[in-house]
C-alpha positions in Angstrom: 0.0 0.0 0.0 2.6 2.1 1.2 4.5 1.7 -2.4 1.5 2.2 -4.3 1.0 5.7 -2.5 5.0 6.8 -3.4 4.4 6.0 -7.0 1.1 8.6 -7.1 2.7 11.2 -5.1 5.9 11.1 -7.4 3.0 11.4 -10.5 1.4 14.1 -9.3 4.6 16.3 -8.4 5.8 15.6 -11.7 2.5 17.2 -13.3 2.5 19.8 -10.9 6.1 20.6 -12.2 5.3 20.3 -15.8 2.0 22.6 -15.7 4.1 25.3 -13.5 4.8 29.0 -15.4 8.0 29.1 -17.0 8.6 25.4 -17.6 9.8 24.4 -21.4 7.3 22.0 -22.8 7.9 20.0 -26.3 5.8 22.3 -28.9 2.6 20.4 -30.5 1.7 23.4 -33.3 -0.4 22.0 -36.3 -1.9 23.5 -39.3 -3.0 24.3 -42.7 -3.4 26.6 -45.5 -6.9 26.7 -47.7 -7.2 28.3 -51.0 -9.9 30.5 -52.5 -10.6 31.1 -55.9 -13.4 33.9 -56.9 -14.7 34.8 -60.0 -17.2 37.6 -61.2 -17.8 38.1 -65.0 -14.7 38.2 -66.4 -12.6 39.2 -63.0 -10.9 37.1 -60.1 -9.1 36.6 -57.4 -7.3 34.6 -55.1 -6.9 34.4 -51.6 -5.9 32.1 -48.7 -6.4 31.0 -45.2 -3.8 30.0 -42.3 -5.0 28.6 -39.6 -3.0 27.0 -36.8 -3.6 25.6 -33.2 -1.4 25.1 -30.3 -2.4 23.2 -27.0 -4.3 24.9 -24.3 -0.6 25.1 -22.0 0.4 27.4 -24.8 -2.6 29.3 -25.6 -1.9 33.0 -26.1 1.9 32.2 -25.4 2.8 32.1 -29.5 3.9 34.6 -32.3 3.1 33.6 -35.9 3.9 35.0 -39.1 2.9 33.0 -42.6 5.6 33.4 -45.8 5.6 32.2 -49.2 4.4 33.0 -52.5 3.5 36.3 -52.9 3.4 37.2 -50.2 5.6 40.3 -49.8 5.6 41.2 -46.1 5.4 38.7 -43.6 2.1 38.2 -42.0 0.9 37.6 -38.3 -1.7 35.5 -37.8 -4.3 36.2 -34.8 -5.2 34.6 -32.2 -9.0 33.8 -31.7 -10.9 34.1 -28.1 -9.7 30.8 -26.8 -5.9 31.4 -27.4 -5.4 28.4 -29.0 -6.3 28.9 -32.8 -4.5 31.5 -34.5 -5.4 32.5 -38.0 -5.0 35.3 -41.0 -6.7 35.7 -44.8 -4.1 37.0 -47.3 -5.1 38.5 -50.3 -3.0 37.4 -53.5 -2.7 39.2 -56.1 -1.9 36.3 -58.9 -2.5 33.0 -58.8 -0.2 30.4 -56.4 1.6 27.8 -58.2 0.0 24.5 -58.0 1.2 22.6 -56.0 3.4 24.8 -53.9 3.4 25.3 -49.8 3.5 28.2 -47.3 5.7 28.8 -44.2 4.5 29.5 -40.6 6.9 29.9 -38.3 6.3 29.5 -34.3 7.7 31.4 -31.7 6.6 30.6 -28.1 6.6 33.4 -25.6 6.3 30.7 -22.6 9.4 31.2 -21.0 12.4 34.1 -21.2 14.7 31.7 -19.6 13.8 28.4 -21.2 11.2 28.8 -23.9 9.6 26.0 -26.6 11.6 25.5 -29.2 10.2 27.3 -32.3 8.1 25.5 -34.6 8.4 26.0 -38.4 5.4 24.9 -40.4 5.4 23.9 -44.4 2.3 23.8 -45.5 1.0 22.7 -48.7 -1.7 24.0 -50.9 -3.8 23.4 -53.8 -6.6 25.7 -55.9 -10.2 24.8 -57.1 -10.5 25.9 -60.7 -13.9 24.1 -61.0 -16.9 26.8 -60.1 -20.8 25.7 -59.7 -23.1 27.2 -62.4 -25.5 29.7 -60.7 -29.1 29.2 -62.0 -31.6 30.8 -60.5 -33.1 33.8 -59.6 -31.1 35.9 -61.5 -31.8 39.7 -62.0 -35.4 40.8 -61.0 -38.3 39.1 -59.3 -41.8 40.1 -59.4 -42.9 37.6 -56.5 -41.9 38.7 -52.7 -41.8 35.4 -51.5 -38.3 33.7 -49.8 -36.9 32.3 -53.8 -34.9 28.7 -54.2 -31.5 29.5 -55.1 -30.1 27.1 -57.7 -26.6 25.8 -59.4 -25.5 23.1 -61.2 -22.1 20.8 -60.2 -18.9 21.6 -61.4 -16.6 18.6 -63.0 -14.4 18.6 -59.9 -12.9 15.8 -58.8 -13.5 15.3 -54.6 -16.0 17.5 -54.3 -17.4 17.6 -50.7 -20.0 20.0 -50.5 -21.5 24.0 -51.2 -22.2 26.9 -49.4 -24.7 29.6 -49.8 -23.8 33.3 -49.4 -25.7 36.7 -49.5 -25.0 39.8 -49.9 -26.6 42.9 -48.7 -28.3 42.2 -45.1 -27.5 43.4 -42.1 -26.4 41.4 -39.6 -26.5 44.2 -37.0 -22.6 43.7 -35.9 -20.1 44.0 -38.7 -22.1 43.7 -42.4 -20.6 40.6 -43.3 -22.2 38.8 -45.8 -25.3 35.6 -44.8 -23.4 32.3 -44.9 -25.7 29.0 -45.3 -24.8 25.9 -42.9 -22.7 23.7 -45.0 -24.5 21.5 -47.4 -23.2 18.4 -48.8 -22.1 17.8 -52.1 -25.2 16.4 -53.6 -27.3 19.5 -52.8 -27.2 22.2 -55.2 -30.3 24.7 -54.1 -31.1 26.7 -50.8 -32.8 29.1 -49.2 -31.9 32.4 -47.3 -32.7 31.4 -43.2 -32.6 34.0 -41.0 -29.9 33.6 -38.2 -27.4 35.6 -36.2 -28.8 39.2 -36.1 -29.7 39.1 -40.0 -33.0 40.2 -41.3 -36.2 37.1 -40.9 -36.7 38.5 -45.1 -35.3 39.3 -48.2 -36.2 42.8 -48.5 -38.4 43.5 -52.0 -36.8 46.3 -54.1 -33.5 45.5 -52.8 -30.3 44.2 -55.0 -28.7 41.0 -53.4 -25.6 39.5 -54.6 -25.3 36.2 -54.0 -22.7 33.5 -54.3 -21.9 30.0 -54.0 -18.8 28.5 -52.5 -17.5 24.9 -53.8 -15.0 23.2 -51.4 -13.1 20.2 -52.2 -12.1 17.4 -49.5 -9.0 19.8 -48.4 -11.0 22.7 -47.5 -10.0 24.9 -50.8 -12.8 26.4 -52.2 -13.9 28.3 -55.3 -16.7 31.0 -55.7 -19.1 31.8 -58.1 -20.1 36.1 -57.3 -22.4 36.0 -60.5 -25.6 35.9 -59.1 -27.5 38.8 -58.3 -31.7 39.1 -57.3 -33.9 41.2 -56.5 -37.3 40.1 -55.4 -40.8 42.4 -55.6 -38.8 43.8 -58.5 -41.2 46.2 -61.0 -38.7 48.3 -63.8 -35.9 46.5 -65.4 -33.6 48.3 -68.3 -30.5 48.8 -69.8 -28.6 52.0 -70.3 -26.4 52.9 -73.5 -25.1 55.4 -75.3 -25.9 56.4 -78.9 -23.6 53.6 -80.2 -25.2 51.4 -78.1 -22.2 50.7 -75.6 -23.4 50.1 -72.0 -23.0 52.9 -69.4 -21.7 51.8 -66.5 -22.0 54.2 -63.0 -25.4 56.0 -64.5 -27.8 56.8 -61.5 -31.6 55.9 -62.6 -33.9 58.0 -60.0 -37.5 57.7 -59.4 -40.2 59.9 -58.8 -43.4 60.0 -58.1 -45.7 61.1 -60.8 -48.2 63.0 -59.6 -46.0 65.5 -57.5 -42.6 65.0 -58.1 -41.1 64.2 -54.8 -38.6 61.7 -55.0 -38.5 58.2 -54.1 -35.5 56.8 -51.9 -35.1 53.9 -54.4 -32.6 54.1 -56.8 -30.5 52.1 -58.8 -27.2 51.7 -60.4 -26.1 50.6 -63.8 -23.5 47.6 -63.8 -20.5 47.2 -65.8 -23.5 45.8 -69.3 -25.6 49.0 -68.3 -28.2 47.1 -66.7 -30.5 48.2 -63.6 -33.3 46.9 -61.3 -36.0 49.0 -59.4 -38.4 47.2 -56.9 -40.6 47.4 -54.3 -43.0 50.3 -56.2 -47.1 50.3 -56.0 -49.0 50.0 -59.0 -49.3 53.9 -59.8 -47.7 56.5 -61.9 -43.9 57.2 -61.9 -41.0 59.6 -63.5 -37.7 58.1 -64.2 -34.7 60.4 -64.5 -31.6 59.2 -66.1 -28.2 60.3 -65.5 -24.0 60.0 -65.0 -21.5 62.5 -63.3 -23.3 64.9 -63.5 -24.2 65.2 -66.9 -27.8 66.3 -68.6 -30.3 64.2 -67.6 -32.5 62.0 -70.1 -36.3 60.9 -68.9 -38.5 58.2 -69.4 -39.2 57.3 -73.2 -35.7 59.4 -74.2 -37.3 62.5 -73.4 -35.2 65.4 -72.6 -36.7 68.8 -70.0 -38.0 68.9 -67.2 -38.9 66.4 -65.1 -42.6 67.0 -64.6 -43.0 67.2 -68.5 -41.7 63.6 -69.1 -43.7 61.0 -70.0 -45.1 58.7 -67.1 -44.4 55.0 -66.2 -47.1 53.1 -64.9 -45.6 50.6 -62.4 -47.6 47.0 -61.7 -46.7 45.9 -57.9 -47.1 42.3 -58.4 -45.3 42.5 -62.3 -41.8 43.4 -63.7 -41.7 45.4 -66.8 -38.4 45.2 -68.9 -36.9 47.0 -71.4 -37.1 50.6 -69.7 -34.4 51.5 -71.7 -32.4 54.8 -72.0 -29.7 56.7 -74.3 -27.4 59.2 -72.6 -25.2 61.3 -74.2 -26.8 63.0 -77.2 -29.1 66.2 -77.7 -31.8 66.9 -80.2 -33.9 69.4 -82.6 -37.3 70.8 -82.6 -38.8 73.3 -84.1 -42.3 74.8 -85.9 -43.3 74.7 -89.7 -45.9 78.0 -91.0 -47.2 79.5 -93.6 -46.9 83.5 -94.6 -50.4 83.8 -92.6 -49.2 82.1 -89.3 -50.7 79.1 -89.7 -49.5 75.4 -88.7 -48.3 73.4 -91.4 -48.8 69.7 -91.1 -47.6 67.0 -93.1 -44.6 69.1 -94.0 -40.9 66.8 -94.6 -38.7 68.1 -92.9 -34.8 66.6 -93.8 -31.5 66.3 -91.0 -28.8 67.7 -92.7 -24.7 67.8 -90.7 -22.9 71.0 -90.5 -21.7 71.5 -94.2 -25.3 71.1 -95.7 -24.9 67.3 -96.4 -27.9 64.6 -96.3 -27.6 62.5 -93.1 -28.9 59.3 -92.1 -31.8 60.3 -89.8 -35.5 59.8 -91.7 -37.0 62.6 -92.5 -39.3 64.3 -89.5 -43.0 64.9 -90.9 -44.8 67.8 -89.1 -48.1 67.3 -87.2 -51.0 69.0 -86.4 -49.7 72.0 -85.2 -46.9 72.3 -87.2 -44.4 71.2 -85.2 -41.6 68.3 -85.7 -38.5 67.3 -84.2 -35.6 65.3 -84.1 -34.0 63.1 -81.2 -31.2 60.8 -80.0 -28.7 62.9 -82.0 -24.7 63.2 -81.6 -23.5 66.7 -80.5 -22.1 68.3 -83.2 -24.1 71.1 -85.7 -26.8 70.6 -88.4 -29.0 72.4 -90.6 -32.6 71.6 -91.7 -34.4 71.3 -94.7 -38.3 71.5 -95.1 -39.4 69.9 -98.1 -42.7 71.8 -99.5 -43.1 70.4 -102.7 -46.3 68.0 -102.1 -48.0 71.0 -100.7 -47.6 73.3 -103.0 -44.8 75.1 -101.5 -40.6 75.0 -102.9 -38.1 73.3 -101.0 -36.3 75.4 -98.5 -32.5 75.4 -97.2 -32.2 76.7 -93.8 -28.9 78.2 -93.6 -29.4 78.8 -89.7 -26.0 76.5 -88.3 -27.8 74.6 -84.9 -25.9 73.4 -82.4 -26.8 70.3 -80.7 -25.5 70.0 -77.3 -25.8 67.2 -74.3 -29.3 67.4 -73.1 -30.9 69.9 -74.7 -32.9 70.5 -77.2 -32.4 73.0 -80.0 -35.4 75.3 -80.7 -35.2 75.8 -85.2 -38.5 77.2 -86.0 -39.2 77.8 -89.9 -42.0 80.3 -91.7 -42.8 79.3 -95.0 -43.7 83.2 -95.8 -42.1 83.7 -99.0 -42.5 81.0 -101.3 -44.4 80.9 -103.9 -46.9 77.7 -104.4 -45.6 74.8 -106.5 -48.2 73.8 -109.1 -46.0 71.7 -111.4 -43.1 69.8 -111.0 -40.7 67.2 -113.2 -37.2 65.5 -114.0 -35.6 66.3 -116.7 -32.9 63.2 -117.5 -31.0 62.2 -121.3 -31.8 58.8 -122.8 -29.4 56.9 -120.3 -31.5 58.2 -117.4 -29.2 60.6 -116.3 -30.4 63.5 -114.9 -30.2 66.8 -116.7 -29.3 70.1 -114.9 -29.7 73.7 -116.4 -32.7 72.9 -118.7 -35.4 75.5 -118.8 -39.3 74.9 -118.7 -41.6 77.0 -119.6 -45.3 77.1 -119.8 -47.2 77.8 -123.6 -51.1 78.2 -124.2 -52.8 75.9 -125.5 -52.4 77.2 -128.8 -48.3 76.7 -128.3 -47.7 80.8 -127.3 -45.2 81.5 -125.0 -46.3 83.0 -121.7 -45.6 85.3 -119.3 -44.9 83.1 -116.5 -41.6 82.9 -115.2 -39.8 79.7 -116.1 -37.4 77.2 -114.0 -34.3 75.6 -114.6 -33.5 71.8 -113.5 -31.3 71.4 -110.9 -28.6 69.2 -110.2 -30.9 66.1 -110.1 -32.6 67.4 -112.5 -35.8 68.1 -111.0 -37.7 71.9 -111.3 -40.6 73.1 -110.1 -42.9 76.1 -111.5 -44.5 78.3 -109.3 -47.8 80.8 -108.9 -49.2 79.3 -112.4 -52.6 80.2 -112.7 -55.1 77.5 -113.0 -56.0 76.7 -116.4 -54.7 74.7 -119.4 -51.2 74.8 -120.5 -48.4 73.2 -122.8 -44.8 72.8 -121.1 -41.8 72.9 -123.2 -38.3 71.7 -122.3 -35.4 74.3 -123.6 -31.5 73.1 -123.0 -29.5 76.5 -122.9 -27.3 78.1 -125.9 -24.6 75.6 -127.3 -26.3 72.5 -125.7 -26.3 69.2 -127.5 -29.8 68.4 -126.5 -32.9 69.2 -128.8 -36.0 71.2 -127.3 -38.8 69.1 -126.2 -42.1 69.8 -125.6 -44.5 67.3 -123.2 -45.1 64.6 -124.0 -42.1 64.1 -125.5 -42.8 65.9 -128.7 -40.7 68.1 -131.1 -43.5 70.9 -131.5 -45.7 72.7 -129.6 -48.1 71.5 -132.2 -48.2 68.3 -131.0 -47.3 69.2 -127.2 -49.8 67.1 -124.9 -51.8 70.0 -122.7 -52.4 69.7 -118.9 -54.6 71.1 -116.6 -53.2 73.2 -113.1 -55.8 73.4 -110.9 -55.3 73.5 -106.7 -53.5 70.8 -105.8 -49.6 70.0 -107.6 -49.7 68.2 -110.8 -46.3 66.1 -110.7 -44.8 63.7 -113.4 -44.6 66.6 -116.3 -40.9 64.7 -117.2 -38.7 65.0 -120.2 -36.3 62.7 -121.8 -33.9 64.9 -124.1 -31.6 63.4 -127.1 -30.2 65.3 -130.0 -33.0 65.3 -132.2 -30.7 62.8 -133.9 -32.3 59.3 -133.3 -29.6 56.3 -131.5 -29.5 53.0 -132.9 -29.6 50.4 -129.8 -30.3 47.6 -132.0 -29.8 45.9 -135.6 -29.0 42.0 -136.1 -30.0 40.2 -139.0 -29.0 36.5 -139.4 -26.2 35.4 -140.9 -27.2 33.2 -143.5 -30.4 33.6 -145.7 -31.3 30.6 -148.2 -33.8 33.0 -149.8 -33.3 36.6 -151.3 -36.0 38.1 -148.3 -34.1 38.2 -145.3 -36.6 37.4 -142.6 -35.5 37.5 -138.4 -34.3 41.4 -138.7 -34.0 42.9 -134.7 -34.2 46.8 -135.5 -34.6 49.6 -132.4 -34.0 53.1 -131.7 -34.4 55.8 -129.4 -34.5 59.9 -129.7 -36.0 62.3 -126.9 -39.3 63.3 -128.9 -39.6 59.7 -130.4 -38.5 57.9 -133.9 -40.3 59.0 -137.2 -39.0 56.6 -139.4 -37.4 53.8 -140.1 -35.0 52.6 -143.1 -33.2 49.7 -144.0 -30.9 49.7 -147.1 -27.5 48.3 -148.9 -25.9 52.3 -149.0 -23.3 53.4 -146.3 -24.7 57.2 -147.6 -26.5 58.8 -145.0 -30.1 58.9 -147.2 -32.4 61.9 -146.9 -35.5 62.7 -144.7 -37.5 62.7 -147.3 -36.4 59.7 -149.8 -38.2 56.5 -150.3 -38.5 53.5 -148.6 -38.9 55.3 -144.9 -41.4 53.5 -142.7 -42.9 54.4 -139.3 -42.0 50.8 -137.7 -38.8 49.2 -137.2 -38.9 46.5 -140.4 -37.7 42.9 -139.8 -37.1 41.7 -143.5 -35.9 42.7 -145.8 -35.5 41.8 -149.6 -32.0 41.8 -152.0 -32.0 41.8 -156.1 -29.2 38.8 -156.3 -27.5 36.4 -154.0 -23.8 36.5 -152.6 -22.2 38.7 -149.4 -24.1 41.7 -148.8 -24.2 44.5 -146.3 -27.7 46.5 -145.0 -27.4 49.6 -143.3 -30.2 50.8 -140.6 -30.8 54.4 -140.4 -33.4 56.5 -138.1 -34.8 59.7 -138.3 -36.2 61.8 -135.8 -39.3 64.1 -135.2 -37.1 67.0 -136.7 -36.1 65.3 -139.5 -32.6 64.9 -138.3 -31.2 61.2 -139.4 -29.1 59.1 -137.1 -25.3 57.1 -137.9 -25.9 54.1 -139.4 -26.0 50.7 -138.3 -24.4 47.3 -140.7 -25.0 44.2 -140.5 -23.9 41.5 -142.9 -25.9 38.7 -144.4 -24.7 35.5 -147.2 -27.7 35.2 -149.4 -27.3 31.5 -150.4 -27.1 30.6 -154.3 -29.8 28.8 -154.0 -32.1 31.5 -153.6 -32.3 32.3 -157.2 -32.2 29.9 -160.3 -28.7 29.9 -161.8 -27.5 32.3 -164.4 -30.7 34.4 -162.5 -28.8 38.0 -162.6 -31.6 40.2 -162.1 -33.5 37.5 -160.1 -36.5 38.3 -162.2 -36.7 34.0 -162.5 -36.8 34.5 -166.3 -33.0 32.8 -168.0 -32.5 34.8 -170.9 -30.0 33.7 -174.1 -27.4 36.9 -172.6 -27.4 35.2 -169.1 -26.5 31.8 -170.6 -23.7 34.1 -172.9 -22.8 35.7 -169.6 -22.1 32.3 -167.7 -20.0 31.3 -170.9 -18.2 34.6 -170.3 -17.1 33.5 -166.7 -16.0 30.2 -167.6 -13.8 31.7 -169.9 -12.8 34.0 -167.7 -13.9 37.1 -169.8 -16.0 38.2 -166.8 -15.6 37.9 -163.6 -17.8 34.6 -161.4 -20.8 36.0 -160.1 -22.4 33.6 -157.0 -25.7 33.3 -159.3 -23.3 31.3 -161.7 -20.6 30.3 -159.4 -22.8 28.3 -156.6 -20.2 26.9 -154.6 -18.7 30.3 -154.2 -15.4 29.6 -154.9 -14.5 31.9 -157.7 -14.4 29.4 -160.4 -17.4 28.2 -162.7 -17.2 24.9 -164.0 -18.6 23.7 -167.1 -21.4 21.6 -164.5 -21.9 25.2 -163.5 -22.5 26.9 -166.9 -24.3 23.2 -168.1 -27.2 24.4 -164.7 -27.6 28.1 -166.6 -28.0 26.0 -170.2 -30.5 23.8 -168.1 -32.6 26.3 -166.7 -32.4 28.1 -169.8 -34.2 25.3 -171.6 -36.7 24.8 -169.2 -38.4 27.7 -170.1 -37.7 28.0 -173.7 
């Protein structure tokens, strides 16, 4: 008994020695190092987590700093409320190699006289490349009730479980974000549960950001920040510019509609331009667009003042998308008039830049009361054009420069007081369909008189328009100036005021009076004949031509001499045959004439009127062989005339007794 009370006596001063201050102990320091790997959009990060323990003897009595890769400056982990578990998040700024390890090294405060023995730690890591998918609810959410966060597995090999985050509540103590429990790795939704000071509710009209964290077996983790909600959401939208690039930073206000006073909601575009708004009742609102300061755009893309935009209705239980808006760009408004004062509707009214040139923007029509505009315009200057024309009234250039600046709109208004009605307008082009500038038109009685009526000359496109013409009946002729290739015309296309077609100018614009000017000298565009004929008529002739004030005649014939406007043979329609004395290689001209008289160039074309077409030794092709025919065909064999293809049938310049014996033949036959 005595022995076994020695033995417990030495035990216990032994542990009484052992647990006194001061006395060195063998160090039992352990630890690790987890990785985090973040991503949102296209941006991420890296971090990492030391944590290390030492027994309870030791608590609080240990320094630690944590080395390795890049890390610059040593850094001191701290030690948690029990002393015993020391710890310290480092930021990275690149990625750590894989695999690689990180230092802590232990120093132990227990003793000045005979501490522990320092403690170095190497402590290996790895990183999680592998994110989950985030699935749902993204962006805005009509409903109010508690939503079902979702994601999908990533391919990662040892995956041990998930974690939900959110964003965005207050916890009451230090705003760090809700953290779920830890789920395990076949679970890939959850909800937000209220715990630890944070909020029993989402809060409706409020943007959360909310993540998912993805750990692997070791404790490293990855996480997805792409998810973002918003539930009892009403207005969704995205804000550009004019090119249609998003605009990040812009400040979307709300007012109400009625009054104006403003409504503590606001929003924020993100980095694609995009912005929620929740938690409005089903009335009338005001949006307000803006960034840095800048001119504010409304509702609709309506620049002024706020109480004169347009108004939103909002739908408590319902999200409306595509509230879009433009920033950055000004516009143009102005008032169209007559010399009395009064509106002018249904007036174009043409967006032209700086220098005067035609721009892309339609064409503004005025309305009721005259007025029009233009919106969604770069800064820069323009000019306006009002087209009249279908009212009666001449184009007009304003030279007025107008300055478009951020924001504002541009006042241009544009009286109509001085121009004269348009009662008849036209093109003048040449045959091509090219438009003809610097022809005159003037107005004729009916019995072809000139008139007293002031004339117009076609611009550059070759349009005109004449003016303050009484009503009544008229002839319009077409007169290219002094030196001018072109021949007058008269409408319709006619080469005297004789024959000039009249028209009738009563109140409303009478449009179309065209002209298509030529020389006066007809244009061959067409003359084909075949290139064989086995008779002497030539059938299958293609003939066509074109003159300003239209073709008179028509001529086919085997001259290259330009033949007369009078001379035989003329014909008012293009003929397709055509009819030759003898057979052989010949050549037809075409030829044209026009209402003047004036004949075009000619046209050739060549044909081989077979030998068959007449009966040999047939010279005059009357079909009658006479005894100086068959003498004639003698003559060629002899070579005292030269072969002729009514003799020589094969063409080839030398007749043959076979070929005078066919003249002989055909001779006797009608003998």
């Amino acid at each position: 008994m005595l022995g076994r009370f020695f033995k417990l006596f030495c035990a216990l001063f032994i542990f009484t020695i052992m647990a006194a201050p001061g006395a060195a102990q063998a160090a039992t320091a352990s630890g690790k190092v987890t990785t985090n790997h973040w991503k949102k959009g296209a941006a991420e990060g890296y971090s990492l987590t030391a944590t290390v323990t030492v027994p309870l003897a030791l608590a609080r009595l240990a320094v630690m700093t944590l080395t390795g890769p890049e890390i610059v400056t040593p850094v001191t982990l701290t030690e948690d409320a029990s002393g015993t578990t020391y710890s310290a998040v480092v930021t990275l700024a690149a990625r750590p190699l894989d695999p690689t390890a990180y230092t802590v090294t232990v120093t132990y405060i227990d003793s000045e006289t005979d501490p522990t023995p320092a403690d170095t730690l190497i402590l290996p890591v790895t990183v999680v490349d592998s994110f989950a998918t985030l699935t749902s609810p993204m962006g805005g959410v009509a409903g109010t009730t508690n939503p079902t966060f979702t994601w999908q597995a990533p391919a990662l090999a040892g995956l041990s479980g998930y974690r939900l985050s959110i964003s965005g509540l207050d916890n009451g103590v230090d705003g760090s974000p809700w953290l779920s429990a830890q789920l395990s790795a076949g679970t890939l939704s959850a909800q937000y549960q209220s715990s630890g000071g944070f909020p029993s509710s989402l809060t409706k009209g409020v943007l959360y950001e909310w993540y998912v964290y993805t750990f692997d077996s070791l404790g490293n983790s990855s996480e997805n920040r792409d998810g973002a909600v918003m539930i009892g959401a009403n207005i969704s939208g995205t804000v550009t510019d004019l090119s249609g690039a998003p605009v990040a930073g812009a400040t979307v206000s709300i007012y109400y509609a009625t009054n104006g006073d403003v409504i503590p909601t606001s929003a924020t575009t993100k980095a694609d331009g995009s912005y929620l708004l929740g938690g409005l009742n089903s009335t009338n609102y005001r949006l307000r667009f803006s960034k840095d300061g800048g001119k504010p755009v409304f509702y609709n893309n309506r620049l002024g003042l706020l109480m004169e935009s347009d108004p939103l209705l909002a739908d408590a239980t319902k999200l409306k998308t595509g509230i879009d808006a433009k920033l950055g760009w000004g516009a143009i408004s102005g008032k169209v008039v007559n010399s009395s004062g009064t509106n002018l509707s249904g007036v174009s009214v043409a967006l032209l830049d700086g220098s005067g040139n035609a721009t892309s923007y339609p064409a503004a029509t005025t309305k009721s009361d005259g007025t029009f505009s233009f919106t969604l315009l770069p800064l820069g200057n323009y000019r306006i054009r009002v087209i009249g024309t279908p009212l009666g009234y001449a184009d007009l250039n304003d030279g007025s420069l107008i300055p478009v600046t951020e924001g504002d709109t541009s006042g241009q208004n544009v009286v109509l007081n001085t121009l004269p009605k348009v009662n008849i307008t036209g093109t003048v082009t040449d045959l091509s369909g090219a438009p003809l500038s610097g022809i005159w038109v003037y107005l004729y009685d009916t019995a072809g008189t000139p008139l007293f009526i002031p004339g117009a000359a076609t611009g550059a496109d070759g349009s005109y328009a004449l003016v303050d013409v009484p009503g009544g009946s008229y002839k319009v002729g077409f007169l290219p100036g002094a030196g001018s290739s072109y021949a007058k015309q008269y409408y319709n296309r006619k080469a005297t005021t004789l024959l000039a077609e009249n028209i009738t100018v009563g109140s409303t614009v009478v449009t179309n009076i065209n002209a298509v000017l030529g020389t006066g000298r007809p244009v061959i565009t067409a003359f084909t004949v075949p290139a064989t004929s086995p008779t002497l008529t030539v059938s299958g002739i293609t003939f066509s031509a074109i003159e300003g004030t239209g073709v008179a005649g028509y001529l086919i014939n085997e001259s290259g001499v330009t033949p007369a406007a009078d001379a035989a043979g003329w014909r008012s329609t293009p003929p397709t045959s055509y009819t030759f004395a003898g057979v052989g290689e010949k050549t037809l001209y075409a030829w044209a004439k026009g209402a003047t008289g004036l004949v075009s160039a000619s046209s050739a074309a060549s044909v081989s009127v077979e030998a068959g077409a007449v009966t040999p030794g047939d010279s005059n092709g009357d079909g009658v062989i006479t005894i100086a025919e068959v003498k004639l065909a003698l003559d060629m064999y002899l070579k005292l005339q030269a072969p002729a293809r009514f003799v020589d049938a094969d063409g080839d310049d030398v007749v043959t007794l076979l070929e005078v014996q066919k003249v002989i033949n055909a001779f006797l036959a009608v003998q």
